[in-house]
C-alpha positions in Angstrom: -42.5 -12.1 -85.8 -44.1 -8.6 -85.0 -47.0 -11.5 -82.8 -44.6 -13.1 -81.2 -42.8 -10.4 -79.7 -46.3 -9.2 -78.8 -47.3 -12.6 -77.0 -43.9 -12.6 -75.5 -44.3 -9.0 -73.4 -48.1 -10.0 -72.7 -46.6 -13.0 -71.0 -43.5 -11.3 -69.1 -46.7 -8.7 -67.4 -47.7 -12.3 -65.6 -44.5 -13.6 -64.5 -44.5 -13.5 -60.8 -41.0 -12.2 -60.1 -39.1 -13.2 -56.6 -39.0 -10.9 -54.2 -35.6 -9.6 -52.4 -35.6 -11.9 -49.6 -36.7 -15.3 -52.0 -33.3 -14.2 -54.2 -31.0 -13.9 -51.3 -32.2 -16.9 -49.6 -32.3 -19.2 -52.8 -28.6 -17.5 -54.0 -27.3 -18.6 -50.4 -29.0 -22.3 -51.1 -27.1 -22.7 -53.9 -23.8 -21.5 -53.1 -24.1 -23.8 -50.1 -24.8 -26.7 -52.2 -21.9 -26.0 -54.4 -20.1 -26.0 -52.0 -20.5 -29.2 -50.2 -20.7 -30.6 -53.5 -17.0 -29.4 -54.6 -16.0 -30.8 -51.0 -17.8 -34.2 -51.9 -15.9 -34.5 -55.3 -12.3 -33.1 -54.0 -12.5 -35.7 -51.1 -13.7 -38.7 -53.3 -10.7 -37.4 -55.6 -8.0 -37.3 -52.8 -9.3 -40.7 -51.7 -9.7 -42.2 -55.1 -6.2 -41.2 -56.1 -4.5 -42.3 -52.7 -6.0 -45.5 -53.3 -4.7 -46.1 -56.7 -1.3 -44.8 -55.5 -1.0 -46.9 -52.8 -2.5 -50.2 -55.0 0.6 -48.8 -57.8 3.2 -49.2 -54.9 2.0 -52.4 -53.8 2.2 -54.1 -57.6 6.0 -53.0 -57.7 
């Protein structure tokens, strides 16, 4: 256990961390992908559930 914590701080020491600017532009990459991908899934809802309503009204 004692070795593994060892290896495991050796190996933090060579993680290349991102700088400031890498984190703000990759945060803003992803919020802008959720986003549009919440947009994507709310319209196909709307649309999907118009459809059925409007297929339930026709049967009656």
């Amino acid at each position: 256990m004692i070795s593994f914590l060892k290896d495991s701080f050796r190996e933090i020491k060579h993680v290349v961390w991102p700088t400031k600017d890498d984190t703000r532009k990759y945060f803003f990459i992803v919020v802008w992908v959720l986003v549009t991908f919440g947009l994507y899934i709310f319209v196909a809802s709307t649309l999907f559930t118009n459809i059925i309503f409007a297929l339930k009204d026709l049967i009656k």
